[in-house]
ZASEBA-145358 format. One record per atom (N, C-alpha, C, O): residue number from 1; residue in one letter; x, y, z. Coordinates in steps of 0.02 Angstrom, whole numbers. Layout:
N
+-----+---+--------+--------+--------+
:   k : r :     px :     py :     pz :
+-----+---+--------+--------+--------+
: NUM : A :      X :      Y :      Z :
...
+-----+---+--------+--------+--------+
# end
This chain:
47
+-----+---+--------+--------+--------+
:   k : r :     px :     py :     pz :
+-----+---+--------+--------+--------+
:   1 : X :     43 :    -57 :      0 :
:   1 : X :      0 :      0 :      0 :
:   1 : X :     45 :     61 :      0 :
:   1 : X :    100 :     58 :     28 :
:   2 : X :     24 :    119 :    -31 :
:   2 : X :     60 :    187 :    -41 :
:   2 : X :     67 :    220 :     25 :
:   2 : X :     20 :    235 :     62 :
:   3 : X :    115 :    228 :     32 :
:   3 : X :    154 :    282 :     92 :
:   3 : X :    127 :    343 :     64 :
:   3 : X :    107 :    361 :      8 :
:   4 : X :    136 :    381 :    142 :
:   4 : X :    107 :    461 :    124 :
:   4 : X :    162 :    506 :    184 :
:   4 : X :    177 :    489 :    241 :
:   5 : X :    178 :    556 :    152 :
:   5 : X :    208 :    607 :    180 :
:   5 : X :    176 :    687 :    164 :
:   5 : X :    189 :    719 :    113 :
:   6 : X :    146 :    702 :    203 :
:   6 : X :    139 :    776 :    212 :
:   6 : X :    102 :    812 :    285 :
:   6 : X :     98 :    792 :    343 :
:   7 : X :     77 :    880 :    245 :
:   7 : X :     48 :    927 :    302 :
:   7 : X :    -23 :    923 :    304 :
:   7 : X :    -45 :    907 :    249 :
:   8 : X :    -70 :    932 :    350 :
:   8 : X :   -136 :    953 :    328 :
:   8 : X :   -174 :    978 :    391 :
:   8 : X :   -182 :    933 :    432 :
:   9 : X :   -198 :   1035 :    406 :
:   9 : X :   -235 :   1066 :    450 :
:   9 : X :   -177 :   1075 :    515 :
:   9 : X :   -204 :   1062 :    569 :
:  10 : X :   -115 :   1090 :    520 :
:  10 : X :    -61 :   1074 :    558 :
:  10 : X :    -23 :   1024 :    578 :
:  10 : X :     24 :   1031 :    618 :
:  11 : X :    -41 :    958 :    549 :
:  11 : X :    -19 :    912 :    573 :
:  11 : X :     36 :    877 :    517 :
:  11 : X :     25 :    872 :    457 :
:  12 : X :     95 :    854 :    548 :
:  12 : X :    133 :    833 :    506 :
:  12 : X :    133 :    741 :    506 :
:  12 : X :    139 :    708 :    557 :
:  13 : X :    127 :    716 :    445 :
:  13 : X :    126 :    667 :    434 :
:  13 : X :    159 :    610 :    402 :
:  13 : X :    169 :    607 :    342 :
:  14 : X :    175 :    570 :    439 :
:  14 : X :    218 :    518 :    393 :
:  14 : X :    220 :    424 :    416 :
:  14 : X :    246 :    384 :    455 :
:  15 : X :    159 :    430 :    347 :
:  15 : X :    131 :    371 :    346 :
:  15 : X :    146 :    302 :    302 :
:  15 : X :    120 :    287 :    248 :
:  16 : X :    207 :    257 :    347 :
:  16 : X :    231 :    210 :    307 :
:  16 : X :    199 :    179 :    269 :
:  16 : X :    138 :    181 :    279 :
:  17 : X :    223 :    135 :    208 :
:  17 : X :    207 :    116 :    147 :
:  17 : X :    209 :     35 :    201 :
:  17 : X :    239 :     19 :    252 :
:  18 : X :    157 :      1 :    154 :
:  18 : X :    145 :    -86 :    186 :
:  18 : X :    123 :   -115 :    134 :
:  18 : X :     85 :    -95 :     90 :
:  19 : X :    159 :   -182 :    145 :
:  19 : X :    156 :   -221 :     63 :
:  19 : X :     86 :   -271 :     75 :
:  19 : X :     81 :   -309 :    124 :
:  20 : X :     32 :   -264 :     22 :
:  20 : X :      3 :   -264 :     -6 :
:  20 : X :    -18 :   -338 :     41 :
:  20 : X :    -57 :   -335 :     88 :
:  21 : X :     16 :   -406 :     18 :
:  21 : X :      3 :   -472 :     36 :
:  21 : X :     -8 :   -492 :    115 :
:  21 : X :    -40 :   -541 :    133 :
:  22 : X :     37 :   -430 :    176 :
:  22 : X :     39 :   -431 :    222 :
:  22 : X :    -12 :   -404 :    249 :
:  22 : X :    -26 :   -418 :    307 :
:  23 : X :    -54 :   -354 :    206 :
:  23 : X :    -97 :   -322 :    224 :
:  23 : X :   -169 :   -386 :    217 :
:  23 : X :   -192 :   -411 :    268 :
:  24 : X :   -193 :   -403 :    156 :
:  24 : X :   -210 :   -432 :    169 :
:  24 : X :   -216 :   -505 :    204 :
:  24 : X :   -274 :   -522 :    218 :
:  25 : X :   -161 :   -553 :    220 :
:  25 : X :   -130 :   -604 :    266 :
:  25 : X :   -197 :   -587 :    333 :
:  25 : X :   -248 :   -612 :    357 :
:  26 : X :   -138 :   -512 :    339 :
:  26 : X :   -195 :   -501 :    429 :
:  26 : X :   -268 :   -489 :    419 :
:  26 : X :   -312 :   -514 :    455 :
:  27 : X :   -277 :   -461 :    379 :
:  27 : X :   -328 :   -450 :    345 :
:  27 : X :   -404 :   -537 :    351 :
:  27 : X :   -464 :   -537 :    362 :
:  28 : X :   -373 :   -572 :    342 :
:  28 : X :   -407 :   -649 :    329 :
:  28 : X :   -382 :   -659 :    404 :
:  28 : X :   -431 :   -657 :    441 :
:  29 : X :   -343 :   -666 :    426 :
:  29 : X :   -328 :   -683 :    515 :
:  29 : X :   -384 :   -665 :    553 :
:  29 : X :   -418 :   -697 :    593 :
:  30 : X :   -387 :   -597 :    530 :
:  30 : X :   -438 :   -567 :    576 :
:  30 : X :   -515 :   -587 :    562 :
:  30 : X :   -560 :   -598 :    602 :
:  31 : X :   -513 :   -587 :    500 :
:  31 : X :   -590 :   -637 :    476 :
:  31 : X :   -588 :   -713 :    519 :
:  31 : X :   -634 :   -741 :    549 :
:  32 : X :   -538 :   -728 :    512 :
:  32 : X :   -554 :   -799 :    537 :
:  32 : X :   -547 :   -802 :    632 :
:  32 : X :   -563 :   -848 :    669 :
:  33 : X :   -525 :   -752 :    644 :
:  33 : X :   -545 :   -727 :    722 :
:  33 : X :   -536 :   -670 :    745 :
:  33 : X :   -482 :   -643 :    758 :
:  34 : X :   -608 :   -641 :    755 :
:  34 : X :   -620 :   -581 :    761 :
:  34 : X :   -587 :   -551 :    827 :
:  34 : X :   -579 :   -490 :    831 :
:  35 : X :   -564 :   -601 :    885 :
:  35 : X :   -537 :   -561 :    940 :
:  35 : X :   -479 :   -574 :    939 :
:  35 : X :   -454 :   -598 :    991 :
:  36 : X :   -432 :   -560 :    875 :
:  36 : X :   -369 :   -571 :    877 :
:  36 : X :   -348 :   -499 :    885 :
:  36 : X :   -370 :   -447 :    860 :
:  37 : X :   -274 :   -514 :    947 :
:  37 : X :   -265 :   -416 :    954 :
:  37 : X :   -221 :   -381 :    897 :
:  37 : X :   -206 :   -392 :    838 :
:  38 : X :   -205 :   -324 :    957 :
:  38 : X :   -165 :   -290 :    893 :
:  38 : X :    -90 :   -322 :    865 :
:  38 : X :    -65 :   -327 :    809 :
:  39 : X :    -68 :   -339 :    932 :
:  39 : X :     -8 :   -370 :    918 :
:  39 : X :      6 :   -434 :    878 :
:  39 : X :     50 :   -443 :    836 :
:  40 : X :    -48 :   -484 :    903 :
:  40 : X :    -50 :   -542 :    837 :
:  40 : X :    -61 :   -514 :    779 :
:  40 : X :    -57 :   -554 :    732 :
:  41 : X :    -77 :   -451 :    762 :
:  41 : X :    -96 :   -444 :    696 :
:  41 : X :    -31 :   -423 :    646 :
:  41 : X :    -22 :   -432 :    586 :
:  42 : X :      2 :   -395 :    690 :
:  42 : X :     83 :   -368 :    689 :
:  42 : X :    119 :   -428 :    677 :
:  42 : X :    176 :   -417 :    657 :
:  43 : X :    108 :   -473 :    680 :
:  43 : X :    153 :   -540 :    651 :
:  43 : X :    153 :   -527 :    587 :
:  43 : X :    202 :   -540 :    552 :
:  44 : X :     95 :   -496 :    563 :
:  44 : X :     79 :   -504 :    496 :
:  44 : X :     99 :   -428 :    442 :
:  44 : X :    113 :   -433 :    382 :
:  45 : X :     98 :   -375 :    473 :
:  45 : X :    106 :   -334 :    455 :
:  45 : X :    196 :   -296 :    474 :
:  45 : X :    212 :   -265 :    524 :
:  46 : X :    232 :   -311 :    421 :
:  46 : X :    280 :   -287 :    473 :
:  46 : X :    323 :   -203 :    469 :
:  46 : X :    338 :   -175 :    416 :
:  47 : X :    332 :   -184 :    517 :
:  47 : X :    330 :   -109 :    521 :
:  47 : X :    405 :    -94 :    499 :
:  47 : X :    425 :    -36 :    495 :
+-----+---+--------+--------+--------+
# end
């Protein structure tokens, strides 16, 4: 997914880029259990 860097209403922003397959991975994790936290989900997404 596209990274974003800028300004808007004062706030400065910088929003890493995440690859696509990882996104969805957690994406289906979380379908297949809805009370999975944030951090199991972070297996999947990596920063």
């Amino acid at each position: 997914m596209n990274g974003s860097t800028g300004i808007s209403a004062g706030y400065a922003t910088d929003i890493p880029p995440h690859n696509l397959a990882e996104v969805i991975q957690a994406t289906l994790k979380y379908i297949d259990n809805p009370d999975i936290t944030v951090n199991q989900l972070m297996k999947y997404i990596k920063v």
